[in-house]
LOLUM-888119 format. One record per residue: x, y, z of N, C-alpha, C in turn. Coordinates in steps of 0.001 Angstrom, whole numbers, plus 500000, padded with zeros to 6 digits. Layout:
N
<rec n_u="X" n_v="Y" n_w="Z" ca_u="X" ca_v="Y" ca_w="Z" c_u="X" c_v="Y" c_w="Z"/>
...
This chain:
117
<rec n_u="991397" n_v="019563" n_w="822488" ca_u="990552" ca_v="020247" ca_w="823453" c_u="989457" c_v="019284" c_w="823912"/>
<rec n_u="989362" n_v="018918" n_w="825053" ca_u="988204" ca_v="018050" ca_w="825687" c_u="986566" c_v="019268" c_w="826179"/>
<rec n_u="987048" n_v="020086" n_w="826482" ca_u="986091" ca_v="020944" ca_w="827128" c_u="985649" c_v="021853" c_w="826417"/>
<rec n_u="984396" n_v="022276" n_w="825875" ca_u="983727" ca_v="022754" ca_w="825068" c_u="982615" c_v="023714" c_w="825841"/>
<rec n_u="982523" n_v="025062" n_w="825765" ca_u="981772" ca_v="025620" ca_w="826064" c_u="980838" c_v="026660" c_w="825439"/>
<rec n_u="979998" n_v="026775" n_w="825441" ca_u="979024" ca_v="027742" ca_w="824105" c_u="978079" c_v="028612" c_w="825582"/>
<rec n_u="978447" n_v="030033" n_w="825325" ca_u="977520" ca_v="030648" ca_w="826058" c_u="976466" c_v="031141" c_w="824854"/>
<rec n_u="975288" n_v="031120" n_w="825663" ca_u="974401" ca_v="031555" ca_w="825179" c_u="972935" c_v="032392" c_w="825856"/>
<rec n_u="971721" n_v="032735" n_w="824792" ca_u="970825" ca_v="033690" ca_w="826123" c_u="970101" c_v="032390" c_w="825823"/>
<rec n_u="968936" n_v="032944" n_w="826520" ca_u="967802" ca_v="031790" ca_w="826916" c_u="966783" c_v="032309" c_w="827311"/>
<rec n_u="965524" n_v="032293" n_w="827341" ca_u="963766" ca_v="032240" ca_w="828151" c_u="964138" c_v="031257" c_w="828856"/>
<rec n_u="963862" n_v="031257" n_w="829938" ca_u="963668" ca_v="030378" ca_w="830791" c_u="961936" c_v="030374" c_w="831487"/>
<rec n_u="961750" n_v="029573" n_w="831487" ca_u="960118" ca_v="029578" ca_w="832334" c_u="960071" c_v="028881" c_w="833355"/>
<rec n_u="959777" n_v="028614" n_w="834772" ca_u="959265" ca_v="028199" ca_w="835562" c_u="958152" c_v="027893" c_w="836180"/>
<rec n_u="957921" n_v="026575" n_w="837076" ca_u="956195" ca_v="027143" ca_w="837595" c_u="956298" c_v="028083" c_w="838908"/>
<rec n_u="957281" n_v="028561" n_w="839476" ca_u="957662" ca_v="029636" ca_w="839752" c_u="957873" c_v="030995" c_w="839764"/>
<rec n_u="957873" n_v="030998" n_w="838150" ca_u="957921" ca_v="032681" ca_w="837595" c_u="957507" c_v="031874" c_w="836360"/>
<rec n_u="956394" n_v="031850" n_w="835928" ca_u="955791" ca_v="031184" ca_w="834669" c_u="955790" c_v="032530" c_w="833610"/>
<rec n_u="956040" n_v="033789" n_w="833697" ca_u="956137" ca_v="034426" ca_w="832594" c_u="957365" c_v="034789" c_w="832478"/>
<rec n_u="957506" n_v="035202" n_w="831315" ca_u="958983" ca_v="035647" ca_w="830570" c_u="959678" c_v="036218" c_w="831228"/>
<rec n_u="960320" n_v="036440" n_w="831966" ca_u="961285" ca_v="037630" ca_w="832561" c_u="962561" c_v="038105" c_w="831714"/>
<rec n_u="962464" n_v="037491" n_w="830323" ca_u="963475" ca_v="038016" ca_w="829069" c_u="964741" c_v="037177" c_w="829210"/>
<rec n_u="965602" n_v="037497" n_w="828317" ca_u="967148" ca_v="036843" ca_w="828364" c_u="967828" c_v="036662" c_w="829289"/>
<rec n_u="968474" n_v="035297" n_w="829227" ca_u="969038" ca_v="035337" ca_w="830486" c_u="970515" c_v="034601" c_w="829909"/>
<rec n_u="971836" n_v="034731" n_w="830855" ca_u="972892" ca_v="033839" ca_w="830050" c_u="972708" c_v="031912" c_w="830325"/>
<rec n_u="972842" n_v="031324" n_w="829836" ca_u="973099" ca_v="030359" ca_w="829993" c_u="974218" c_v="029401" c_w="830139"/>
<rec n_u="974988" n_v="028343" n_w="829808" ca_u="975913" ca_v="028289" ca_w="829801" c_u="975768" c_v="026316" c_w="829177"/>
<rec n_u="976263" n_v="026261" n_w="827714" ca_u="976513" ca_v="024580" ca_w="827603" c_u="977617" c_v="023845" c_w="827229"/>
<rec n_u="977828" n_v="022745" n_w="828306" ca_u="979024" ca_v="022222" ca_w="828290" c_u="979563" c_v="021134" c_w="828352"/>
<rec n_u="980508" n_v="020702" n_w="827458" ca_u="980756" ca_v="019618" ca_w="827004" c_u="982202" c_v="019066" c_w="827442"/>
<rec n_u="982265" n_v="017918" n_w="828295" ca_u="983471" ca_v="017700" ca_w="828883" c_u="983874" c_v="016073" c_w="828310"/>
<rec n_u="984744" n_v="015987" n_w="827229" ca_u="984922" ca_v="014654" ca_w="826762" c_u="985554" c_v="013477" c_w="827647"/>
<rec n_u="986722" n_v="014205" n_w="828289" ca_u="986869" ca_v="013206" ca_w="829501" c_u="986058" c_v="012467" c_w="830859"/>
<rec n_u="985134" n_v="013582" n_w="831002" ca_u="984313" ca_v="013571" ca_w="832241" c_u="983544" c_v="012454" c_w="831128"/>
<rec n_u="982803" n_v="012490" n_w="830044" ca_u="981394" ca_v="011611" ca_w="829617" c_u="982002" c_v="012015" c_w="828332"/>
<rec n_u="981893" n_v="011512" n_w="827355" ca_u="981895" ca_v="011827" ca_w="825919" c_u="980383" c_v="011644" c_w="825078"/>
<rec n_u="979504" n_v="011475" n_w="825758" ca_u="978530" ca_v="011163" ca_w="825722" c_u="977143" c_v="012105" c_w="825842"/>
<rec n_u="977961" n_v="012823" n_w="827021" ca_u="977358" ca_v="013764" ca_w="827878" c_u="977176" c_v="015334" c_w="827407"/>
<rec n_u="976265" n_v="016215" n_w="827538" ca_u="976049" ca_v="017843" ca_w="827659" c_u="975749" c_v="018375" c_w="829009"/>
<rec n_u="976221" n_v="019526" n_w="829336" ca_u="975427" ca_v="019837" ca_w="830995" c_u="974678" c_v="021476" c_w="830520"/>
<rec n_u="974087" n_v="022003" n_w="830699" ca_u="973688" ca_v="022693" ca_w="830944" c_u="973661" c_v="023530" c_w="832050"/>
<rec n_u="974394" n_v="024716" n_w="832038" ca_u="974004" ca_v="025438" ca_w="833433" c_u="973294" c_v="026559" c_w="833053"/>
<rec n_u="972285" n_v="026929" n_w="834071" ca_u="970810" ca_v="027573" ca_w="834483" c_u="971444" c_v="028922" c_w="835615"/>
<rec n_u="970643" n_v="029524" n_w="834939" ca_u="971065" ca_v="030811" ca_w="836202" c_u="970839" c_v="030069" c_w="837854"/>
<rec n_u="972025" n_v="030244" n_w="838502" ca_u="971647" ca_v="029816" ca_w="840084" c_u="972623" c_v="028572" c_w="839874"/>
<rec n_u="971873" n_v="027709" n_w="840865" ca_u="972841" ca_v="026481" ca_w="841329" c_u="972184" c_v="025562" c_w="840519"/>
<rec n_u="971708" n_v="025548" n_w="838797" ca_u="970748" ca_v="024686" ca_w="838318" c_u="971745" c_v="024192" c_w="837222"/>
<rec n_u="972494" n_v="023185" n_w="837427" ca_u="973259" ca_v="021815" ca_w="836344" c_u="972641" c_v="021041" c_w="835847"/>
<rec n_u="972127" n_v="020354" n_w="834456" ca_u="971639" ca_v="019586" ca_w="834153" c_u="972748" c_v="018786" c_w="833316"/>
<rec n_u="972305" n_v="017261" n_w="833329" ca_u="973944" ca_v="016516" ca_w="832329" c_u="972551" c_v="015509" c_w="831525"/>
<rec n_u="972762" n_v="015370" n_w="830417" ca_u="972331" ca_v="014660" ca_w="829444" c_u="972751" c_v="013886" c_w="828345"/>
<rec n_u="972182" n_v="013551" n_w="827983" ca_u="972882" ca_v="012689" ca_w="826554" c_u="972505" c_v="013555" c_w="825853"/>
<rec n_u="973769" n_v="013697" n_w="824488" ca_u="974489" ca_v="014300" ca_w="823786" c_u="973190" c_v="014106" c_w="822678"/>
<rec n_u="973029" n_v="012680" n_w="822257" ca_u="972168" ca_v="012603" ca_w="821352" c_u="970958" c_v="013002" c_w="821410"/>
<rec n_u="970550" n_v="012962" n_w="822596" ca_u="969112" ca_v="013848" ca_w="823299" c_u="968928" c_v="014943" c_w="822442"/>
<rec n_u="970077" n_v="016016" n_w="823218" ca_u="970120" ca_v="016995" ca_w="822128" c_u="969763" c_v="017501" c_w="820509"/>
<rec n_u="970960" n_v="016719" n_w="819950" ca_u="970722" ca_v="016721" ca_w="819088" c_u="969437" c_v="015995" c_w="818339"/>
<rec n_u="969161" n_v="014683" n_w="818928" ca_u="967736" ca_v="014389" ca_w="818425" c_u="966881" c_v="015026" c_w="818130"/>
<rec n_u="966598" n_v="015902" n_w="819274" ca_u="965758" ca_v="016802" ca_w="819883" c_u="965389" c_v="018119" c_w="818697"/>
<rec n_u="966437" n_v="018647" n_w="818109" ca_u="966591" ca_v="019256" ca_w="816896" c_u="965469" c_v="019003" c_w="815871"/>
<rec n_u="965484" n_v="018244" n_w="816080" ca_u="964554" ca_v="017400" ca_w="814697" c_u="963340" c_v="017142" c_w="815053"/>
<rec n_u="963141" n_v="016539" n_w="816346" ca_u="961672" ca_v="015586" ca_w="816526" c_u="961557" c_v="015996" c_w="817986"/>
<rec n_u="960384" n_v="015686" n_w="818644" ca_u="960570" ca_v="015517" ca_w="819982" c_u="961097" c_v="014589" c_w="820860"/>
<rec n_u="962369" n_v="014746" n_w="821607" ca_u="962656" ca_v="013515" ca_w="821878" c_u="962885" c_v="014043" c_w="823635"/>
<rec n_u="962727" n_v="012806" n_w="823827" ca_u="962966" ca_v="012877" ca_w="825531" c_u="963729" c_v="011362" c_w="826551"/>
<rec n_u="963986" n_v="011765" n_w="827539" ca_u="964523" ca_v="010466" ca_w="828357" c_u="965049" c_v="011156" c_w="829822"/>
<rec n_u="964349" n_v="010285" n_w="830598" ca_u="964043" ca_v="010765" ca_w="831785" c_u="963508" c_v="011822" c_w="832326"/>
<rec n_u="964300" n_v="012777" n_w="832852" ca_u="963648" ca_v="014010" ca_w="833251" c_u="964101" c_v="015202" c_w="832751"/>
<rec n_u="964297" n_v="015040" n_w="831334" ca_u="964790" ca_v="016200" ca_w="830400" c_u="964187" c_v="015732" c_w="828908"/>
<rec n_u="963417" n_v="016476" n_w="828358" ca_u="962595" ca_v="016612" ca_w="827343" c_u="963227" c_v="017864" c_w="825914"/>
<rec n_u="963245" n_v="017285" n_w="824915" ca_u="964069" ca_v="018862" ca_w="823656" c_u="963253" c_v="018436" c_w="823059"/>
<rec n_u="962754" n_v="019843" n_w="822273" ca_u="961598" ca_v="019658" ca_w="820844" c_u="961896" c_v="020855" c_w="819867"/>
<rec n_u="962450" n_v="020920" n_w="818646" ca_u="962055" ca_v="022573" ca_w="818019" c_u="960915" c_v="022833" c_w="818197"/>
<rec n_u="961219" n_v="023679" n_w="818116" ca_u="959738" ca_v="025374" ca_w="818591" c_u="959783" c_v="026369" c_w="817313"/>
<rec n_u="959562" n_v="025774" n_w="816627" ca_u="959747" ca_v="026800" ca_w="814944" c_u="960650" c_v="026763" c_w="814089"/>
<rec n_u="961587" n_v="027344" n_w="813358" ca_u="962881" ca_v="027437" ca_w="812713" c_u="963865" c_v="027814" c_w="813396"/>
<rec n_u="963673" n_v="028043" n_w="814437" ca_u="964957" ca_v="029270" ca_w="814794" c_u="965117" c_v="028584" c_w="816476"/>
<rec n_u="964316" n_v="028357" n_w="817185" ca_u="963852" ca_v="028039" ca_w="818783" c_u="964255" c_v="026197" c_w="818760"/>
<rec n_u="964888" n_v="026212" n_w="820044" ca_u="964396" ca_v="024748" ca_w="820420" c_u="964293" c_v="025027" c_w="821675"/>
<rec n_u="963837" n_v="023400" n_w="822257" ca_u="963065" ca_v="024036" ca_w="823912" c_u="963982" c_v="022753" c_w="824742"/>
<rec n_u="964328" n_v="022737" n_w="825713" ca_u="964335" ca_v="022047" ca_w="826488" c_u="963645" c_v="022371" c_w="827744"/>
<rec n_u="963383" n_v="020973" n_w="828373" ca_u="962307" ca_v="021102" ca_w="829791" c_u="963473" c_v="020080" c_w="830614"/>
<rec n_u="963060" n_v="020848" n_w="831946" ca_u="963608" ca_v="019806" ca_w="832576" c_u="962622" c_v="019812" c_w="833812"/>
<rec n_u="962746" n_v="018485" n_w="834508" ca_u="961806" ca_v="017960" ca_w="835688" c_u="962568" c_v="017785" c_w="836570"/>
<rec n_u="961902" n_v="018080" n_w="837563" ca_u="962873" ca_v="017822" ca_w="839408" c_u="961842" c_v="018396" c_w="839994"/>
<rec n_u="962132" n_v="017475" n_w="841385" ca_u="961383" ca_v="017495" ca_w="842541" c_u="960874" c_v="019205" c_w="842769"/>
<rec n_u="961581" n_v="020209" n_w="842353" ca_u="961128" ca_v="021994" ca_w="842835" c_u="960259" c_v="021869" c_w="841386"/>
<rec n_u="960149" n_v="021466" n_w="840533" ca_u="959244" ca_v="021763" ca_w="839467" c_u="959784" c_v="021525" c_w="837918"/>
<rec n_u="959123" n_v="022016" n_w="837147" ca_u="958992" ca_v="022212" ca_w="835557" c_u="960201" c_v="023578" c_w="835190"/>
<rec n_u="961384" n_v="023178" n_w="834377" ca_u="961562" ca_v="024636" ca_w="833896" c_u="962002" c_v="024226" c_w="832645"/>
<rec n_u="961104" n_v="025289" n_w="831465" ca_u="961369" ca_v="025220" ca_w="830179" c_u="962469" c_v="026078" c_w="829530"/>
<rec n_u="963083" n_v="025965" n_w="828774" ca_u="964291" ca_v="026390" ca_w="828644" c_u="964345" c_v="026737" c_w="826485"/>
<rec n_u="964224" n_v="028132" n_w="826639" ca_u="963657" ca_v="027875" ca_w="825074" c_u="965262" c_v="028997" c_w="824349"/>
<rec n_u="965970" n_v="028170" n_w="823741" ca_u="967365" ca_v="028932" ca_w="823247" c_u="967395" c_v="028822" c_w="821593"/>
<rec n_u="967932" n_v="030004" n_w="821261" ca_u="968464" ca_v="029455" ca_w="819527" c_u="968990" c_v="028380" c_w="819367"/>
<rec n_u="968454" n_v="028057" n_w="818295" ca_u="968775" ca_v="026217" ca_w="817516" c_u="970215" c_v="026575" c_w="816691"/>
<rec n_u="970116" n_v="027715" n_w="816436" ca_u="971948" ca_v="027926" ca_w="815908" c_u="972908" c_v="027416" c_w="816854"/>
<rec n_u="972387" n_v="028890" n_w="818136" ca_u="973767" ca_v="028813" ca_w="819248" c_u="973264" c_v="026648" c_w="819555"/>
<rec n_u="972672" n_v="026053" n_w="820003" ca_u="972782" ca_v="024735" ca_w="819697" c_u="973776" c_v="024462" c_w="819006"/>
<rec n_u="973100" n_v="024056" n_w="817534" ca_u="974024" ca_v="023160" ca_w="816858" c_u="975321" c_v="023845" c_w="816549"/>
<rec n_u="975951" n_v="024742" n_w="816531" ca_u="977056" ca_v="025348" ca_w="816628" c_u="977732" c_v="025211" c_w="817635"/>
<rec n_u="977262" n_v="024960" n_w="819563" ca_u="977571" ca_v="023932" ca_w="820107" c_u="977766" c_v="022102" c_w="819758"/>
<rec n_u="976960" n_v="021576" n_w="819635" ca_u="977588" ca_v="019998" ca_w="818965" c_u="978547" c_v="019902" c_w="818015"/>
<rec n_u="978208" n_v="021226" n_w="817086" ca_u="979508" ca_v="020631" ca_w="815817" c_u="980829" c_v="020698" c_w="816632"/>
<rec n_u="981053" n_v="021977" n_w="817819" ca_u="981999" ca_v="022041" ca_w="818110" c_u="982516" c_v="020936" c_w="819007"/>
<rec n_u="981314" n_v="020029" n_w="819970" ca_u="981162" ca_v="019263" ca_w="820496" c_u="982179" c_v="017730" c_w="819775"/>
<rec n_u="981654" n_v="017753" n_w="818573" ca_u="982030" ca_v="016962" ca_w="817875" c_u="983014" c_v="016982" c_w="817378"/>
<rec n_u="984050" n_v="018175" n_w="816652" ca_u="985113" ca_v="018183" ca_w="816193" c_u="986001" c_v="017787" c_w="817964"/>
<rec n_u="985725" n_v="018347" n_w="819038" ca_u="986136" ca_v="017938" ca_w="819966" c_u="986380" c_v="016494" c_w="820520"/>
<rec n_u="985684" n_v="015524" n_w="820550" ca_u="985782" ca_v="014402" ca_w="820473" c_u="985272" c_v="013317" c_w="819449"/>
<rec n_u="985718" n_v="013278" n_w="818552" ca_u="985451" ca_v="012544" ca_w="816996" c_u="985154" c_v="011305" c_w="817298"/>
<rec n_u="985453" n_v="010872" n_w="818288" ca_u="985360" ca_v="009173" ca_w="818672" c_u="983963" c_v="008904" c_w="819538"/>
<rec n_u="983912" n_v="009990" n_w="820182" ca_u="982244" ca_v="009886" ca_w="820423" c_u="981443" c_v="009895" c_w="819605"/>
<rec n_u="981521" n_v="010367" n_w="818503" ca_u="980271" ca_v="010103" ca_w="817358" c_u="980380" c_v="009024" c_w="816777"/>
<rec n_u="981084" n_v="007774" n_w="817373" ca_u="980665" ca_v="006471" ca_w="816341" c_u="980382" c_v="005392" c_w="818198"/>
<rec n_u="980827" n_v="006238" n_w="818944" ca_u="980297" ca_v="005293" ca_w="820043" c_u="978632" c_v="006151" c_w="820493"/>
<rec n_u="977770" n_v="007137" n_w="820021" ca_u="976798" ca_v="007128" ca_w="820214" c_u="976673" c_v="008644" c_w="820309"/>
């Protein structure tokens, strides 16, 4: 299986609608042929984000960032991603389970990406 998908809910924040408007679906996805490298994220609307894989998971642990996408845990249970673009700031705060329960699957999916990075 190359294509990996984990739905999940999400807070989303904007500087747009900067308060909670509650759960929303999300959608993260992992395409080994397209990037083996790579995660995308889709956002309610026409909002795709593609990142490095390790971002992610870094991100788990510490604050880590690169370019215009930022991940930090937010407690035991929360991690956050932000992302930047020209319309603004949107923070993106999902369970750290549904996460890493995405990568592992990520990973049993393409085994050869985890020694190229």
């Amino acid at each position: 299986m190359s294509v990996v998908e984990q739905h999940a809910r999400a807070h989303i924040f904007t500087e747009d609608v900067p308060d909670d408007v509650g759960a929303v679906p999300v959608v993260l996805r992992y395409d080994s042929l397209q990037d083996p490298r790579a995660v995308m994220v889709d956002l309610p609307g026409p909002h795709e984000w593609t990142f490095p894989r390790s971002l992610l998971e870094q991100g788990l642990r510490a604050p880590a960032g690169s370019g215009d996408v930022r991940v930090w845990p937010c407690g035991r249970v929360q991690a956050v991603i932000e992302f930047h673009s020209t319309r603004g700031v949107s923070v993106v705060q999902l369970d750290t389970k549904a996460v890493l329960r995405f990568l592992k699957r990520t990973y049993r999916a393409s085994p050869a990406a985890v020694a190229h990075g």
